[in-house]
ROTORGU-766444 format. One record per residue: x, y, z of N, C-alpha, C in turn. Coordinates in Angstrom, 1 decimal. Example, Ala and Ser with C-alpha at 12.3 -4.5 7.8 and 13.67 -1.06 7.14 Angstrom:
2
      n_X      n_Y      n_Z     ca_X     ca_Y     ca_Z      c_X      c_Y      c_Z
     13.2     -5.7      7.8     12.3     -4.5      7.8     13.2     -3.3      7.8
     12.8     -2.2      7.1     13.7     -1.1      7.1     12.9      0.0      7.9
This chain:
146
      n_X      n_Y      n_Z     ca_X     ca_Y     ca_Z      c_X      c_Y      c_Z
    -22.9    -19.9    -25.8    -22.5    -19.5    -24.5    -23.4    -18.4    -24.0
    -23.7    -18.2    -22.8    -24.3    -17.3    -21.5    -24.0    -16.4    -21.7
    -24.5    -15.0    -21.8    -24.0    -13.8    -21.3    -23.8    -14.2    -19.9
    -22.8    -13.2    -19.1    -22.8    -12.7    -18.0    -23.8    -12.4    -17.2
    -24.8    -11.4    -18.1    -26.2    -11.0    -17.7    -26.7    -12.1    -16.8
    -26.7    -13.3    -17.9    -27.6    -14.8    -17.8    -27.0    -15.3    -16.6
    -25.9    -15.4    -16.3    -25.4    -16.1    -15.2    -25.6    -15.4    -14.1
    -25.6    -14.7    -13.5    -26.0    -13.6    -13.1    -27.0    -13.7    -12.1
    -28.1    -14.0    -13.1    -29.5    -14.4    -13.1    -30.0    -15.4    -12.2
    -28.7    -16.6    -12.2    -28.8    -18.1    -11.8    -27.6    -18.2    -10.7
    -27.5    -16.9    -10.2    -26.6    -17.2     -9.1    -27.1    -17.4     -7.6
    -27.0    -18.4     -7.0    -27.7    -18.5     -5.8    -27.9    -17.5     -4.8
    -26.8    -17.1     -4.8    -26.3    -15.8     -3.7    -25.6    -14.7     -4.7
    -26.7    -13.5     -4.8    -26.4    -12.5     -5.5    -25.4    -11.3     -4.8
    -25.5    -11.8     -4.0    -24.7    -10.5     -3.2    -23.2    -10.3     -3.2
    -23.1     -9.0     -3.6    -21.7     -8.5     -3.6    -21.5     -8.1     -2.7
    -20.3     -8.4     -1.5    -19.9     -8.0     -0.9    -18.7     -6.8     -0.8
    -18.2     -5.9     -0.4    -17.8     -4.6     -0.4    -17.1     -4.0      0.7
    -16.2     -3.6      0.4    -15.2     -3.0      1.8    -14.7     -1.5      1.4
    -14.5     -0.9      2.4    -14.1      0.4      2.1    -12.6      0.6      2.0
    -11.9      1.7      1.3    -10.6      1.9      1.3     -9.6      1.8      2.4
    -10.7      2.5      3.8    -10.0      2.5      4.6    -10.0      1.9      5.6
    -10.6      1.0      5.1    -11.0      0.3      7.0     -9.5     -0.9      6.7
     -9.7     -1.7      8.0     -8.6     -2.1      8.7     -8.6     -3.4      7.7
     -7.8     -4.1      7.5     -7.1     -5.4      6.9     -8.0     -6.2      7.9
     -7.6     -6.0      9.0     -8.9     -7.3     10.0     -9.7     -6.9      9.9
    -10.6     -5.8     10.0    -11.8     -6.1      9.6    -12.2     -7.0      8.1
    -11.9     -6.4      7.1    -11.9     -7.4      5.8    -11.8     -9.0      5.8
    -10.6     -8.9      6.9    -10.3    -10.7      7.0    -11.9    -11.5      7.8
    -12.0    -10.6      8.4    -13.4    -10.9      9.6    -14.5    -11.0      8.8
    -14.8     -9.9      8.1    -16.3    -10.0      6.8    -15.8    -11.5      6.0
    -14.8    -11.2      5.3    -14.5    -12.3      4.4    -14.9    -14.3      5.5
    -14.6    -14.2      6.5    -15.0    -15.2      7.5    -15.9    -15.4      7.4
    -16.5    -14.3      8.0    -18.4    -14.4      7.9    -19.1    -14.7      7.2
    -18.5    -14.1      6.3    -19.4    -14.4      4.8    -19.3    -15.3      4.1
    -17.9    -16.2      4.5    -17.3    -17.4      3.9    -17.1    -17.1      2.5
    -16.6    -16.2      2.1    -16.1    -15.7      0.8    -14.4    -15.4      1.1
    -13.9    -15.9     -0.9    -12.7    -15.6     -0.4    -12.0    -14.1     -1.1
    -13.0    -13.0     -1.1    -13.0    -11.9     -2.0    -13.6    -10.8     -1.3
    -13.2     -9.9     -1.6    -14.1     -8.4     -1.4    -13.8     -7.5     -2.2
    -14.7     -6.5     -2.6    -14.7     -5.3     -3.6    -14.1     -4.7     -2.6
    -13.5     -3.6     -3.3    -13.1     -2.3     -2.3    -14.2     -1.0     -3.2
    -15.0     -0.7     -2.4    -15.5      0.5     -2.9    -15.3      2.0     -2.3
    -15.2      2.6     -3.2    -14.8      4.0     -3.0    -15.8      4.8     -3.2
    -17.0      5.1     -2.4    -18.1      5.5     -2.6    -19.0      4.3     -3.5
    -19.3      4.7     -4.7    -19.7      3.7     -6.1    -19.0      3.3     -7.1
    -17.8      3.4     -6.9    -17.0      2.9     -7.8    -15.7      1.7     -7.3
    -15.9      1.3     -8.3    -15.1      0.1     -7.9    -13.2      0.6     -7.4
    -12.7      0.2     -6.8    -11.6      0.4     -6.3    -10.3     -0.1     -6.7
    -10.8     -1.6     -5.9     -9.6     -2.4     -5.9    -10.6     -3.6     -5.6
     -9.5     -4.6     -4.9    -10.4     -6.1     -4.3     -9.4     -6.6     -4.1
     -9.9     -7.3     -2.5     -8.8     -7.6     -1.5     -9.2     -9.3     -1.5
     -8.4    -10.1     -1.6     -8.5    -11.4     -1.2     -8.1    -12.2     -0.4
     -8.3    -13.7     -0.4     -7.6    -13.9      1.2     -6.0    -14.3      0.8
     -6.1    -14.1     -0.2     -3.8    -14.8     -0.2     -3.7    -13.5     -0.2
     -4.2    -12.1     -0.8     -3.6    -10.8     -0.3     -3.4    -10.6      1.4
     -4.8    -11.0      1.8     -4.4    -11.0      3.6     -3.5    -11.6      4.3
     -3.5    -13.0      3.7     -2.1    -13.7      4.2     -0.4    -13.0      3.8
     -0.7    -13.1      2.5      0.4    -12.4      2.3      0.7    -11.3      2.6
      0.0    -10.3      2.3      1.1     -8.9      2.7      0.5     -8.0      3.8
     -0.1     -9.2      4.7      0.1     -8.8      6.2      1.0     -9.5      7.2
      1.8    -10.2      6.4      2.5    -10.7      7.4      4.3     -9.4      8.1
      3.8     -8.8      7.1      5.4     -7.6      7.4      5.0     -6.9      8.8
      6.0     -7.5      9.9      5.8     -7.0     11.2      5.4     -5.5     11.2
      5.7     -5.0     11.0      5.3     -3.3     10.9      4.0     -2.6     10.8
      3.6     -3.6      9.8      2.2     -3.5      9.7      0.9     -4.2     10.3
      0.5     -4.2     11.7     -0.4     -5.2     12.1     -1.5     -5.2     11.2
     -2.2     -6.3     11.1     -3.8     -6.1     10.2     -5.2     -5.0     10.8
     -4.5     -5.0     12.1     -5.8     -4.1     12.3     -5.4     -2.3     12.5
     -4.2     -2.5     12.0     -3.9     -0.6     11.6     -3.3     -0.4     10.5
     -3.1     -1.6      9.5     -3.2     -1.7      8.2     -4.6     -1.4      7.5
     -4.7     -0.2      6.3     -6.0      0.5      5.5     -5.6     -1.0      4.1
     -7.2     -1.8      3.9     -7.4     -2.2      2.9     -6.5     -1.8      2.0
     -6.6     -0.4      1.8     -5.8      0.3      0.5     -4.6     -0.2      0.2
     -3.9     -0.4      1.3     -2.2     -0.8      1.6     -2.1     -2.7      0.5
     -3.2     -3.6      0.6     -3.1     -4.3      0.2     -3.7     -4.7     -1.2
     -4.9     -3.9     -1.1     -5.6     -4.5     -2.1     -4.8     -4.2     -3.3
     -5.5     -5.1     -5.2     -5.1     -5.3     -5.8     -6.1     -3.6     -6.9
     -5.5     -3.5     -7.3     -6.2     -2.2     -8.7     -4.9     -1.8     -9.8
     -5.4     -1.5    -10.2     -6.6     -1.2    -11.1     -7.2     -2.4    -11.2
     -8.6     -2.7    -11.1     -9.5     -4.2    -11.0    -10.3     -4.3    -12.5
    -10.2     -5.7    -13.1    -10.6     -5.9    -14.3    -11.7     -6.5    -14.4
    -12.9     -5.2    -15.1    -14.1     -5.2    -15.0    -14.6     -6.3    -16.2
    -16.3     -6.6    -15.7    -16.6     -7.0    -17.1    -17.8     -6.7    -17.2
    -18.6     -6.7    -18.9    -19.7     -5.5    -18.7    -21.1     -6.9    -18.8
    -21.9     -6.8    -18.8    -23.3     -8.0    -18.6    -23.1     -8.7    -20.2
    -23.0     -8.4    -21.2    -22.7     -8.7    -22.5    -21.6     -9.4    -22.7
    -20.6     -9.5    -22.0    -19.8    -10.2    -22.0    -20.0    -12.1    -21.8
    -19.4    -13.0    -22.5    -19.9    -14.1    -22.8    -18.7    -15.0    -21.3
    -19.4    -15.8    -20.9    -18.8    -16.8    -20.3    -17.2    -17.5    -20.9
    -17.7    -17.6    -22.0    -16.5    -17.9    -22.7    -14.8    -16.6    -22.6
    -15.7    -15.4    -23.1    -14.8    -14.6    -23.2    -13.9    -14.1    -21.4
    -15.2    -14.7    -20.4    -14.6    -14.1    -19.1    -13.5    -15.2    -19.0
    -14.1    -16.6    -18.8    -12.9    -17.7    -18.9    -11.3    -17.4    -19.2
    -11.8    -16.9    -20.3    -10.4    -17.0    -21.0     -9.4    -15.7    -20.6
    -10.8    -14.7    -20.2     -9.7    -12.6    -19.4     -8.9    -14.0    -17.8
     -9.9    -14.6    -17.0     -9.8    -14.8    -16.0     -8.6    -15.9    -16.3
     -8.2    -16.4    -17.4     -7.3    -17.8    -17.6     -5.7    -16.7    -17.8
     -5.9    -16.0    -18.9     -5.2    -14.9    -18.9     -4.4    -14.2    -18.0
     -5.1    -13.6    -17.0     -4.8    -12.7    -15.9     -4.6    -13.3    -14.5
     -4.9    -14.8    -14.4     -4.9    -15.4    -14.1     -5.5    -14.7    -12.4
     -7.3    -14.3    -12.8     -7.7    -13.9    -11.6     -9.0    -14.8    -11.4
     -9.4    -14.9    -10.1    -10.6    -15.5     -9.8    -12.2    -15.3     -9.6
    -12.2    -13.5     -9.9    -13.3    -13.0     -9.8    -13.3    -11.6    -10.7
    -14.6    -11.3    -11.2    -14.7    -10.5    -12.0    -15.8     -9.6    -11.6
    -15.8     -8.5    -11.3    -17.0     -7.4    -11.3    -17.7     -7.1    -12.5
    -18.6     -7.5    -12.1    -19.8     -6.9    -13.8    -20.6     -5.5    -13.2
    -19.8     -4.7    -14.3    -20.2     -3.2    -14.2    -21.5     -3.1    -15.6
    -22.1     -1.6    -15.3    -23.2     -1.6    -16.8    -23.2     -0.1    -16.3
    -22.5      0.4    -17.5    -22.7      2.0    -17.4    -22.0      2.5    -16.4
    -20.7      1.9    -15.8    -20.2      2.2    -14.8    -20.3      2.4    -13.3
    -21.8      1.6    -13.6    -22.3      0.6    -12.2    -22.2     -0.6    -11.7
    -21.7     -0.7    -10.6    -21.9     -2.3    -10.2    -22.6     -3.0    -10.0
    -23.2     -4.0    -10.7    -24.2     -4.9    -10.9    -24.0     -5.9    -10.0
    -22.8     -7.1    -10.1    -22.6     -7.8    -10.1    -20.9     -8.3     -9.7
    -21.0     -9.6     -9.3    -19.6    -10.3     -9.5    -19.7    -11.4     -9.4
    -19.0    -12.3    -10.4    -18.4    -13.9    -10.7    -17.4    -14.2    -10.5
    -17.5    -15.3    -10.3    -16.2    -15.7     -9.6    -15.8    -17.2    -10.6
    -14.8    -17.9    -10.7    -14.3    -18.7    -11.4    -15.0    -19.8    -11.6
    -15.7    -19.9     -9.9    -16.9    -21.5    -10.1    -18.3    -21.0    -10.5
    -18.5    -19.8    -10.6    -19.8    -19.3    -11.3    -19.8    -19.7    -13.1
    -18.6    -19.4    -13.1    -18.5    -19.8    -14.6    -18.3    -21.2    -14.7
    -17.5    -22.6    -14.4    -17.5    -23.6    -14.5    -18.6    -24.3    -14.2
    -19.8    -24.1    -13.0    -21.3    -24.2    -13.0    -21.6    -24.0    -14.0
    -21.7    -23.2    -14.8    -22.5    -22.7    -15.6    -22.0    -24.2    -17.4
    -20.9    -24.2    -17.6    -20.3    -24.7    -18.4    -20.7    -26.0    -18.5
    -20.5    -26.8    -16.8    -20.9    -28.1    -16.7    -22.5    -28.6    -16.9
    -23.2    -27.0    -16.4    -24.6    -27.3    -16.9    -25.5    -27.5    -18.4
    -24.6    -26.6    -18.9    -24.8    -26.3    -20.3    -24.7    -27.9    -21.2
    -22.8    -28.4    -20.4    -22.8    -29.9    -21.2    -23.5    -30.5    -20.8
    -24.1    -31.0    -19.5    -25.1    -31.4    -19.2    -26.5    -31.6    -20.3
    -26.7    -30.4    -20.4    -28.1    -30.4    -20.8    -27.7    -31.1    -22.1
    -26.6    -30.4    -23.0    -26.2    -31.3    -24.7    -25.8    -32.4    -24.4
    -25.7    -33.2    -23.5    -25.3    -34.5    -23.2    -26.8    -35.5    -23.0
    -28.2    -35.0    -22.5    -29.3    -34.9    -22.1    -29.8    -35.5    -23.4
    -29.6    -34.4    -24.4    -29.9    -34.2    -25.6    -29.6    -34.8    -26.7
    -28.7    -35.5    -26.3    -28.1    -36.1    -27.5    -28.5    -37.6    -26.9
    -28.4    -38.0    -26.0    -29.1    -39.5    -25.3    -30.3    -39.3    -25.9
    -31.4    -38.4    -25.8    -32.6    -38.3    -25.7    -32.8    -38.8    -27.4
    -32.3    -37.9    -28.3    -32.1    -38.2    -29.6    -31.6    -39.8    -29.9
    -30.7    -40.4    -29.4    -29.9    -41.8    -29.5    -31.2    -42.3    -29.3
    -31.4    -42.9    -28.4    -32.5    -43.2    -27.8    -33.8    -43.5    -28.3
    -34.3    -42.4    -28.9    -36.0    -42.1    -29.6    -36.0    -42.8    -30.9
    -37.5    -42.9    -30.9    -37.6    -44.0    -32.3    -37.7    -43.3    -33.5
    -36.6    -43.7    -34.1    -36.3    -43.2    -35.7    -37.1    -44.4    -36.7
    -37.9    -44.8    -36.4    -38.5    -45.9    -37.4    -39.9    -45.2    -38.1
């Protein structure tokens, strides 16, 4: 199995996107649009926060009281947020993210943000892997043993 690190590496779109504690629920919903992501960090300066997603928007902005655009991220987002460090194996995130039953993971190193995966980062990665041992094993069937 992949480090984290490794995947990482082979992500098309490296970019972590990031919202602050206090900006508005619409705004969030707006970046998350834009960016066609269904996730955002909440950063607190450099440190990770929380992370706001789009069933958090849906859901707990619908309480009349609170419109989304004078609702603070903070109000919704989810924290304490469950980090993972570059060392960590594909395997092992699988199974935190099957667990916890969450869809994205921040990869911290030394208490910095590196990174984030998300549930199809890892299943890419898995189906490539069988791939290649599937490659591999034809290739072998195949070749002349004589």
């Amino acid at each position: 199995m992949k480090s984290i690190a490794q995947i990482l590496k082979t992500k098309a779109d490296q970019a972590v996107y990031a919202i602050a504690p206090t900006a508005s629920v619409f705004e969030a919903a707006t970046m998350m649009e834009q960016k066609n992501i269904g996730a955002l960090l909440v950063l607190d300066g450099e440190q990770v926060a929380g992370i706001v997603t789009e069933r958090d928007v849906s859901r707990r902005t619908v309480v009349p009281d609170q419109p989304s655009r004078q609702t603070q991220v903070r109000a919704i987002m989810n924290a304490p947020v469950v980090c993972v460090e570059p060392r960590n194996t594909n395997e092992e995130c699988m199974a935190l993210m099957t667990e916890r039953r969450l869809r994205h993971l921040p990869v911290v190193d030394g208490g910095k943000l590196i990174g984030l995966v998300s549930i199809g980062d890892l299943v890419k990665d898995i189906i490539s892997e069988q791939e290649f041992i599937i490659h591999q094993l034809e290739t072998y069937i195949a070749g002349d043993r004589g």
